[in-house]
N, C-alpha and C positions, 0 to 999 in steps of 0.2 A: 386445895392447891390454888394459887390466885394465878388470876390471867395471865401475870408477866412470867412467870416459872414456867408454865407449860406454853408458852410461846416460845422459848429458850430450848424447853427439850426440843419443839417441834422441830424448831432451826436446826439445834444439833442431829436432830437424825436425818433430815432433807442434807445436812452437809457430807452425813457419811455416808449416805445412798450414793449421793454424786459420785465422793472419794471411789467408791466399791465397783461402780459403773464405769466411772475413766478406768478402774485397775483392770477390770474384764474386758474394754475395748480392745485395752493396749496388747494383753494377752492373746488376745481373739486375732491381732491384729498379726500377733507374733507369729502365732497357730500356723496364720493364712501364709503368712510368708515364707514360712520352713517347707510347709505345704508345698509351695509352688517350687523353693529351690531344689525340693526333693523332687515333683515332678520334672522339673527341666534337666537333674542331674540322671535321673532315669532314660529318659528320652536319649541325653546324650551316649549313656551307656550301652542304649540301645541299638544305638546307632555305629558307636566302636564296635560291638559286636556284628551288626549286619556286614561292617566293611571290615572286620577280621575274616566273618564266612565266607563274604565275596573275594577274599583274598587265599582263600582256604583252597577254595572251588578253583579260581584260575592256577595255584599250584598244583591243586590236580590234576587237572586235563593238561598242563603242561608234562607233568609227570607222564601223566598217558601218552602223551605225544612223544615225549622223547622214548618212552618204549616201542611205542611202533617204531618212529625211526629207525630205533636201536635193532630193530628186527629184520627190518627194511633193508639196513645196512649189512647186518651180517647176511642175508638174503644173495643179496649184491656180491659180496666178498666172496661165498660160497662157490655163485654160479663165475664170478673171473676165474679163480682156481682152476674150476672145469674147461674153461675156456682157454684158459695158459697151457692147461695140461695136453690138451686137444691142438695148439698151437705147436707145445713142444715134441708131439708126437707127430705132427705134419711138415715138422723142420728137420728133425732124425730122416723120415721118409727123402726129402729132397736131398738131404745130403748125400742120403746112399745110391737115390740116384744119379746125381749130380758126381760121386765118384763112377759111377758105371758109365758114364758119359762115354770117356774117353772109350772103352772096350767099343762101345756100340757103333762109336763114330768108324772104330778102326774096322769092323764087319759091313757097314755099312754100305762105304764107298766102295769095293769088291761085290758086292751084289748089286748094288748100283750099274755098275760097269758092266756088268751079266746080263742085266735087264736090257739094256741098249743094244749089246751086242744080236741077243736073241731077238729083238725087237727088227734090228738091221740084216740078219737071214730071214726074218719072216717076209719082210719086203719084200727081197731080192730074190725071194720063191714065188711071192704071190702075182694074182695078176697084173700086169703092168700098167695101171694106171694111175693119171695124176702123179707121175714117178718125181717129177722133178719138186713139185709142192712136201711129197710124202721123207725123200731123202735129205734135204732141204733140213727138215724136223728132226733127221736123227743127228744131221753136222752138228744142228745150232744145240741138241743132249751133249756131245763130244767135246763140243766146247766147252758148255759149262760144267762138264763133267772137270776138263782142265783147267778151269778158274780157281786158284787158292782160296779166293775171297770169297768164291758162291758159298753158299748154306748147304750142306746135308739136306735142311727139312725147303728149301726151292727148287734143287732140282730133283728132289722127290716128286716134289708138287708136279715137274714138267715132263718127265718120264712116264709118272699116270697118266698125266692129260695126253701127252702122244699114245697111250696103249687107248685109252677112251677112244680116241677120233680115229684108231684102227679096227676098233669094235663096232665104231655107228655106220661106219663103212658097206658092213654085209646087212645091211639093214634099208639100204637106200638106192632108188632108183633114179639116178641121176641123169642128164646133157648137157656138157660141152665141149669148145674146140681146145685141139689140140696139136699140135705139128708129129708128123711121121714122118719115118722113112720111106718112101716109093720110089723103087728105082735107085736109089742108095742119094738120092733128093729129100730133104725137106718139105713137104707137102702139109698145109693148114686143112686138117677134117674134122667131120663132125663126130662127137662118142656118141655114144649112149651105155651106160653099163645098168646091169640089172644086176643091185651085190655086188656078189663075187660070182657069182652062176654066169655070167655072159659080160663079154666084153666087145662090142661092135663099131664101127669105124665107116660112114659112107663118104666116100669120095666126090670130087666136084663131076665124076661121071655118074653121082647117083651109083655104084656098085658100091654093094656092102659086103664089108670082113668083118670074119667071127673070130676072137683068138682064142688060138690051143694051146693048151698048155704040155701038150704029150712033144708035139714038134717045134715049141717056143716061138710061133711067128702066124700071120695071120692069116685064112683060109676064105674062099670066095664062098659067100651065104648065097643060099639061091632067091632067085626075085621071087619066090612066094611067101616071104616072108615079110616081102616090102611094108605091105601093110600092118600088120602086127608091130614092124619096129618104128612105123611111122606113129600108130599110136601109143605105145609106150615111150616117146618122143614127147609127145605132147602132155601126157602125163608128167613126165620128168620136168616139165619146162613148166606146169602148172596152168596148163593150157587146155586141160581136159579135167572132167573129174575122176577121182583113181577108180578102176577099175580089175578086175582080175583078166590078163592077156597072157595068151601065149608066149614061152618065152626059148626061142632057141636056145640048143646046148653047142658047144664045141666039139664039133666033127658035124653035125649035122650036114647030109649034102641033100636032105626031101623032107617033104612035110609030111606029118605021120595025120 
């Protein structure tokens, strides 16, 4: 073979090595790039999917949530029912009362009336003191017994409180002045009541009356009692500390 011919092939195979070499770049080249759009299309897919889950997952728990709600609510609804029902059974009750009104009003004011009356011989039996303060109490009941406009349930109110302060009465050892008859005179003396157990009276001569109730007027206590009613005096008037003292009865005329 001479030098020029195998120079020739030489050329021609170094030209188609080249040729063969650029064909596999380009290839390789192509390879890489499908490569990668394949990885970026993945990635993206990957990524729809992550924010379809995450979109999966908050329709769940919304789900969840309007169930509880939905439970919450009928919960709610349940207990009004019971509460309407409890309402409507406590509006029946007033109505029925509310018709019985009128009966109650009409019994009422007749016992009302009774109570004052009976209130007003207890006075005018018992013993006489503070009479003018005590009848006083039963006018201003009579009154308002006669008020169209007072209330049933005020002068309820003022009927008990007058029976109350007829009750704290036997309870209390009192002093003060009062005007009496002496002599068929007006005369300012001094009380003392112990209760209802003794009602006593000393005069500007220092003599003390005991009142009876067997002869309705008052009887001369003897002076040895002076002291006993002097301190029971001073008790009443918070002038002493209480104590337990002697205490005349009505008719007494000696000391036992």
């Amino acid at each position: 073979m001479t030098k020029i011919k195998l120079m020739a092939r030489i050329s021609a195979a170094a030209l188609a090595a080249a040729a063969f070499g650029g064909a596999a770049q380009a290839q390789l080249s192509s390879a890489l790039k499908t490569a990668e759009r394949s990885t970026s299309a993945g990635a993206t897919a990957q990524a729809r999917i992550d924010r379809i889950d995450d979109q999966v997952g908050d329709v769940v728990r919304e789900y969840r949530a309007a169930l509880q709600e939905k439970e919450t609510v009928a919960l709610n609804v349940d207990q009004q029912k019971i509460f309407l029902k409890s309402q409507e059974n406590e509006i029946d009750s007033l109505r029925g009362q509310i018709d019985r009104v009128g009966d109650i009003q009409a019994q009422l004011l007749p016992m009302m009336l009774r109570m004052i009356g009976a209130l007003e011989a207890f006075v005018a039996s018992d013993v006489p003191f503070q009479m003018e303060e005590r009848e006083g109490r039963i006018a201003k009941l009579k009154e308002l017994a006669g008020d169209p406009n007072q209330s049933p349930a005020e002068l309820y109110r003022q009927i008990m409180n007058a029976y109350q302060i007829e009750l704290s009465y036997g309870n209390q050892t009192t002093s003060y002045t009062e005007n009496v008859l002496i002599n068929g005179e007006p005369r300012k003396v001094e009380f003392l009541r112990i209760g209802r157990v003794a009602l006593i009276y000393t005069d500007s001569s220092q003599d003390m009356h005991i009142y009876d109730a067997t002869s309705g007027g008052y009887k001369d206590l003897p002076e040895n009692y002076k002291l006993d009613v002097q301190s029971a005096t001073r008790i009443a008037l918070e002038q002493k500390t209480p104590e337990v003292f002697p205490a005349p009865l009505p008719g007494a005329t000696t000391a036992q």
